[in-house]
C-alpha positions as protocol buffer text, in pm:
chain_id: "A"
residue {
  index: 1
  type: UNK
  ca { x: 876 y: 410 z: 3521 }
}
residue {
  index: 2
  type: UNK
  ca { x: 887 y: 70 z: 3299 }
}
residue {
  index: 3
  type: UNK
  ca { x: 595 y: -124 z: 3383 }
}
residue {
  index: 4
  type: UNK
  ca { x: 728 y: -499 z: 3418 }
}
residue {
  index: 5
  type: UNK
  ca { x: 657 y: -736 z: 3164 }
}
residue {
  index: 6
  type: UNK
  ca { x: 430 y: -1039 z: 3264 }
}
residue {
  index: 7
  type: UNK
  ca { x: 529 y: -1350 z: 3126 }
}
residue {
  index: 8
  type: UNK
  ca { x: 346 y: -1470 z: 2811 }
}
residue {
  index: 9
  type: UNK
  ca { x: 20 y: -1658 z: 2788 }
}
residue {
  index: 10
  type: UNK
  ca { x: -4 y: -1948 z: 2520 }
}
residue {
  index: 11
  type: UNK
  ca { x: -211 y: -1664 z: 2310 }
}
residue {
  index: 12
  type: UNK
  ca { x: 45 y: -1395 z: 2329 }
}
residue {
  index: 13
  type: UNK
  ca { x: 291 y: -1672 z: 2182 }
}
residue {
  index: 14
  type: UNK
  ca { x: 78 y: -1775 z: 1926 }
}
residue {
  index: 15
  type: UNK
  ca { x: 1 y: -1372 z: 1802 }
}
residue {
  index: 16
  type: UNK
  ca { x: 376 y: -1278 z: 1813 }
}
residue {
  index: 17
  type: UNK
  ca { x: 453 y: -1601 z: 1619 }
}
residue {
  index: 18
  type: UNK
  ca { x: 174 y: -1523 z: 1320 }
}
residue {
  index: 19
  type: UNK
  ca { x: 283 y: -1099 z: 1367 }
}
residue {
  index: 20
  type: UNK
  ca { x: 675 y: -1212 z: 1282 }
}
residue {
  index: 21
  type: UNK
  ca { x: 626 y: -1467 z: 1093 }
}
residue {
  index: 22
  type: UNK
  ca { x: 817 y: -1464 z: 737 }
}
residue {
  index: 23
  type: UNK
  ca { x: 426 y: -1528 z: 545 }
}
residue {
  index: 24
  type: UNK
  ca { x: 230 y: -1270 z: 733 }
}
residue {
  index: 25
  type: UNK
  ca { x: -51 y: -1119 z: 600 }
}
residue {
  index: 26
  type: UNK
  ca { x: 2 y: -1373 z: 310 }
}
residue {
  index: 27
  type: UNK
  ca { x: -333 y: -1552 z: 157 }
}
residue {
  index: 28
  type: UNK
  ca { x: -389 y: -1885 z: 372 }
}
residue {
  index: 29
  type: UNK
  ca { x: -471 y: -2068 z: 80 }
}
residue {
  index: 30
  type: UNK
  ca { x: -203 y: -2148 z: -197 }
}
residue {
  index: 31
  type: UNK
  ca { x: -119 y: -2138 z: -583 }
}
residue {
  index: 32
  type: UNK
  ca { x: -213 y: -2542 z: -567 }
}
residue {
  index: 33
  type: UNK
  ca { x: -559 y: -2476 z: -395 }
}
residue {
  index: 34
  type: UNK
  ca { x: -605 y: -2173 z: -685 }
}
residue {
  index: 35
  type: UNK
  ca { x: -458 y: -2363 z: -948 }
}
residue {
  index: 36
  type: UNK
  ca { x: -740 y: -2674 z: -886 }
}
residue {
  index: 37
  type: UNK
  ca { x: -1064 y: -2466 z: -869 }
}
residue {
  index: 38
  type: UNK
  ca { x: -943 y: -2306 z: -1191 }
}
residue {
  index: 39
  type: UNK
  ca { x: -834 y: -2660 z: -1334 }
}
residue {
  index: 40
  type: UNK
  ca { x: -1227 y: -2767 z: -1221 }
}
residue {
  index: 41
  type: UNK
  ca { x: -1347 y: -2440 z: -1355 }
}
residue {
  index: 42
  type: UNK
  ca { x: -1242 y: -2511 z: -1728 }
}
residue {
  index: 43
  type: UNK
  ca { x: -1383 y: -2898 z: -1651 }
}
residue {
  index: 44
  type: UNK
  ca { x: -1704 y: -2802 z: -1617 }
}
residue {
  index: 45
  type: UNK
  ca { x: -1711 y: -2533 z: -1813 }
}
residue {
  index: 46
  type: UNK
  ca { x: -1621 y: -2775 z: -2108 }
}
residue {
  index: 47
  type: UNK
  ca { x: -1835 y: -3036 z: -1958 }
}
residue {
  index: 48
  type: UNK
  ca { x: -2138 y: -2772 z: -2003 }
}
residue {
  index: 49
  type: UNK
  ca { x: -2106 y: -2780 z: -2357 }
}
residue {
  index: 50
  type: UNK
  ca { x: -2171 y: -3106 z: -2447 }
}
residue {
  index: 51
  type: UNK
  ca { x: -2490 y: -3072 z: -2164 }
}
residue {
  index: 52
  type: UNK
  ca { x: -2605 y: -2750 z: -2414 }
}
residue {
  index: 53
  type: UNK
  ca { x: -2961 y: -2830 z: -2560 }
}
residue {
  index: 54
  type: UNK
  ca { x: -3031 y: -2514 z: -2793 }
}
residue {
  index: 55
  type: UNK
  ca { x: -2746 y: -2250 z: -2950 }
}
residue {
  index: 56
  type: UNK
  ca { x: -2796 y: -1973 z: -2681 }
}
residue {
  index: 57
  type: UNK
  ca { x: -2670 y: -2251 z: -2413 }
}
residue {
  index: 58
  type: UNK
  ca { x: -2397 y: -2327 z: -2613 }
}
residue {
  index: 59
  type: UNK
  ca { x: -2239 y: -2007 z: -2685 }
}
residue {
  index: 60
  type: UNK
  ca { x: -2236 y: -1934 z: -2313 }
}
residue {
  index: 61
  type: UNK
  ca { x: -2084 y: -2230 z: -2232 }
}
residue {
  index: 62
  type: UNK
  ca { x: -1795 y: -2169 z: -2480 }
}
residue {
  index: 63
  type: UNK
  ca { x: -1770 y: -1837 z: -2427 }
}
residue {
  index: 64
  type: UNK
  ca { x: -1765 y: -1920 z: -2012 }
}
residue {
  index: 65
  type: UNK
  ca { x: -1501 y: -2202 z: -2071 }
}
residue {
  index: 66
  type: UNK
  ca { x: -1317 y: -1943 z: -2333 }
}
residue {
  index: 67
  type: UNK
  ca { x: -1256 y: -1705 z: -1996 }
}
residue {
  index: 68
  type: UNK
  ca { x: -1196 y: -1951 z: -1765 }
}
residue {
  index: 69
  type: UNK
  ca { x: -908 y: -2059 z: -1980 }
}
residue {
  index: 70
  type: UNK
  ca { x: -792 y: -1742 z: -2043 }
}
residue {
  index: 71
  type: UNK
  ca { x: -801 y: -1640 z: -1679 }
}
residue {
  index: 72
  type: UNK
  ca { x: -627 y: -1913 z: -1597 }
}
residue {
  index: 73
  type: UNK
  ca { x: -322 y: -1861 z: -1835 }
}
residue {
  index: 74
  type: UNK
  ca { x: -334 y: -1494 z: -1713 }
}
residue {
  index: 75
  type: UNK
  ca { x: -315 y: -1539 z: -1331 }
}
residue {
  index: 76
  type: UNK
  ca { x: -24 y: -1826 z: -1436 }
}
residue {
  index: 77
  type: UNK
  ca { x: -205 y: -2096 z: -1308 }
}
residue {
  index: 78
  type: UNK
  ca { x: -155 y: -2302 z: -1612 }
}
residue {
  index: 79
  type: UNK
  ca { x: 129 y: -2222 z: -1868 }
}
residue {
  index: 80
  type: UNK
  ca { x: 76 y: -2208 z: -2270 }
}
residue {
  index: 81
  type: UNK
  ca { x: 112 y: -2583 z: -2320 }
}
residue {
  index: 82
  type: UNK
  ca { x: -205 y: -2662 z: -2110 }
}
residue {
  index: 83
  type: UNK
  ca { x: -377 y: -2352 z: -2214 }
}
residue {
  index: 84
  type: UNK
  ca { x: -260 y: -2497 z: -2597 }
}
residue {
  index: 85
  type: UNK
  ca { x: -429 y: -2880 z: -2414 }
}
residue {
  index: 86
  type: UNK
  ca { x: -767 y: -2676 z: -2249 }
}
residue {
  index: 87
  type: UNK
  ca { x: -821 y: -2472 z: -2576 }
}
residue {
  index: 88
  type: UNK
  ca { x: -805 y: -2821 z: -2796 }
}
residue {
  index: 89
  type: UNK
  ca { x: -1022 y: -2983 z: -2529 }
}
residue {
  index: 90
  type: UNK
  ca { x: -1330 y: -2742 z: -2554 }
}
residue {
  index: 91
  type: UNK
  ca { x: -1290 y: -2722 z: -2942 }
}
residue {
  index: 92
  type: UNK
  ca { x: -1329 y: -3128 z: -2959 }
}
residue {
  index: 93
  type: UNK
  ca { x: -1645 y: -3081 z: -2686 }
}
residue {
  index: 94
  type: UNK
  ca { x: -1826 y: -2863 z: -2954 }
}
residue {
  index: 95
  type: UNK
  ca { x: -1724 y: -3020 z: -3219 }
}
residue {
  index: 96
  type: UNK
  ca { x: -1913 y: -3323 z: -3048 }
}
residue {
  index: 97
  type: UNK
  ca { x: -2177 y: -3149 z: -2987 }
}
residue {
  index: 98
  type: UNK
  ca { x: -2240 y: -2987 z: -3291 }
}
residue {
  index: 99
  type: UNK
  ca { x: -2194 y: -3363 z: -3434 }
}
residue {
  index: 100
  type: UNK
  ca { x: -2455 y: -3488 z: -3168 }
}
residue {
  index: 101
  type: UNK
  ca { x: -2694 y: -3220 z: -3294 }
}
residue {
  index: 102
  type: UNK
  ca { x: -2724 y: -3311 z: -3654 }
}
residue {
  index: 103
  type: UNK
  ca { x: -2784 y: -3636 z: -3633 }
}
């Protein structure tokens, strides 16, 4: 016997939508929102350099801004041309600071 089908509450509309829907089971968040906190990621990581006050800080900080970079460019959140920009960036911060430390 074929038990009769109520009709649908505002939550069973909702679920089938999400359950049929063409992004299902897709992250909520997209390559923009990823692409920024790995864009902010390299900023501070760079910005941590020139705040270095003895050598051990300031290999970390290159070394941490050298993988951000390079997980960046991996993932494809930023192509060769800003990895080319980044990688310039962080080798004028320690030049800086490598400046600011011999005076």
């Amino acid at each position: 016997m074929k038990k009769s089908n109520p009709s649908k509450t505002q939550f069973d509309i909702i679920v089938d939508a999400r359950l049929f829907a063409s992004d299902f089971g897709q992250p909520k968040r997209d390559f923009d929102f990823y692409r920024e906190r790995s864009i902010d990621q390299i900023k501070c990581a760079i910005s941590n350099i020139s705040k270095a006050t003895n050598g051990n800080e300031l290999v970390i900080a290159i070394a941490q801004a050298n993988a951000f970079i390079d997980s960046a460019y991996h993932l494809e959140f930023i192509n060769l041309v800003e990895k080319v920009k980044w990688t310039e960036e962080l080798s004028s911060a320690f030049h800086g600071s490598v400046l600011e430390a011999s005076l």
